[in-house]
MARTORMI-809477 format. One line per 3 residues: number of its first residue (from 0); their letters; for each residue x, y, z of N, C-alpha, C. Coordinates in steps of 0.2 Angstrom, whole numbers. Each point is the difference from the previous one (the first is absolute). Example, Ala and Ser with C-alpha at 12.3 -4.5 7.8 and 13.67 -1.06 7.14 Angstrom:
BEGIN
0) as) 66:-28:39:-4:6:0:4:6:0 ~ -2:5:-4:4:6:1:-4:5:3 $
//
This chain:
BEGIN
0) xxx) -17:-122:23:-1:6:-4:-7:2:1 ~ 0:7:0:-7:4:2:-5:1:-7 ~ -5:-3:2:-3:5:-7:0:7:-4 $
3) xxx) 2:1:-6:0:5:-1:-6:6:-4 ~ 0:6:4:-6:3:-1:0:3:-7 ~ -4:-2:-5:0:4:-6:-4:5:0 $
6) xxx) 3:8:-1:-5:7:1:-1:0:-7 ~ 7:-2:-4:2:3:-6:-2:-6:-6 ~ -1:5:-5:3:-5:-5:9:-4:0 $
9) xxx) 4:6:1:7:-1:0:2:-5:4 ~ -4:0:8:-1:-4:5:-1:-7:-2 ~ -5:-1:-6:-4:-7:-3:7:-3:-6 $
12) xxx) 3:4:-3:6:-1:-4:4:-2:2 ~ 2:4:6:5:-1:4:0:-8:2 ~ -4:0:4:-1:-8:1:-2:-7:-3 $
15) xxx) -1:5:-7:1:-8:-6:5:-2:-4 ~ 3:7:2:8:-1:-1:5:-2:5 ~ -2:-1:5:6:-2:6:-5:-10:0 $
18) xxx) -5:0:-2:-2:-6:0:2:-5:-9 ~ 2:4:-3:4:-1:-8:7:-2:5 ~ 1:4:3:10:-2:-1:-1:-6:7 $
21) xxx) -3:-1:6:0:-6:2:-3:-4:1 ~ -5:-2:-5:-7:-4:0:7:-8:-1 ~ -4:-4:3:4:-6:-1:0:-5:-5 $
24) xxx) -4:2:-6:2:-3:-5:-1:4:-6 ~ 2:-3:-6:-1:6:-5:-6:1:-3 ~ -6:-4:1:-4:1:0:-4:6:3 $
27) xxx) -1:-1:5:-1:6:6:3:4:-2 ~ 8:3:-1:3:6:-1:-4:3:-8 ~ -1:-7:-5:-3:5:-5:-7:2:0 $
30) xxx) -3:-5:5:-6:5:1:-2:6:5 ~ 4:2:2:2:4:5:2:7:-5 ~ 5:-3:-4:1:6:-6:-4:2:-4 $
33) xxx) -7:-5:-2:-3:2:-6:-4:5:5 ~ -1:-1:7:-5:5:1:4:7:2 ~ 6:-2:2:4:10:0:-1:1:-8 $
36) xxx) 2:-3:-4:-2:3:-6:-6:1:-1 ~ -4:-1:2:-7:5:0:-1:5:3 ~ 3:2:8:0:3:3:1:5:-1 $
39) xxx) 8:-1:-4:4:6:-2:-2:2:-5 ~ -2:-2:-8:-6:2:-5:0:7:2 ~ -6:2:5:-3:7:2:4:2:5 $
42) xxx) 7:1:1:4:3:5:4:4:-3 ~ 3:6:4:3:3:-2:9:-3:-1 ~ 2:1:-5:9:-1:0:4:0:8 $
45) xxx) -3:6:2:3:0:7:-2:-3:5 ~ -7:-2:0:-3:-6:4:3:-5:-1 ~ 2:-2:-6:2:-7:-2:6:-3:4 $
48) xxx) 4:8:-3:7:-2:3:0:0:6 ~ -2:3:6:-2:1:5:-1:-5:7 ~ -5:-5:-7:-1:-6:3:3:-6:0 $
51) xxx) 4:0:-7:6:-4:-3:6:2:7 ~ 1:4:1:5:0:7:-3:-1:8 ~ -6:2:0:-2:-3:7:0:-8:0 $
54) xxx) -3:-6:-7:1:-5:2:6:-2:-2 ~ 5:1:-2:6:-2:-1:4:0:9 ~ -1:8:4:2:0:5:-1:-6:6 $
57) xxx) -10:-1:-1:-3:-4:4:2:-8:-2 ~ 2:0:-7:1:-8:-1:9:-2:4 ~ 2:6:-4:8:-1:5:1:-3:8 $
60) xxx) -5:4:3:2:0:9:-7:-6:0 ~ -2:-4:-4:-5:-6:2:6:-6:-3 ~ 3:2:-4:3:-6:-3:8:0:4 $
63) x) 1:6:5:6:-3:1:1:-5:8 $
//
């Protein structure tokens, strides 16, 4: 897997959220979460959700 370039914020959320649903233990997934929930804090509703379905999609086609 390639690194991924963070322009955005959304970009940054994105990826703490796609690292929340496959981090390998649950430790990792909740810290992974505690920092989307920072991220999202100052984001718009529509950025959130936005990036809530980018890493949902991402984690799908890595998990299958």
């Amino acid at each position: 897997m390639r690194t991924p370039t963070l322009e955005s914020p959304r970009d940054a959320l994105t990826l703490a959220l796609f690292l929340a649903i496959t981090a390998p233990t649950e430790q990792d997934s909740e810290a992974a979460l505690a920092l989307a929930k920072e991220l999202a804090a100052d984001m718009s509703v529509d950025d959130v959700r936005s990036a809530k379905i980018v890493a949902k999609q991402r984690a799908a086609r890595v998990m299958q």
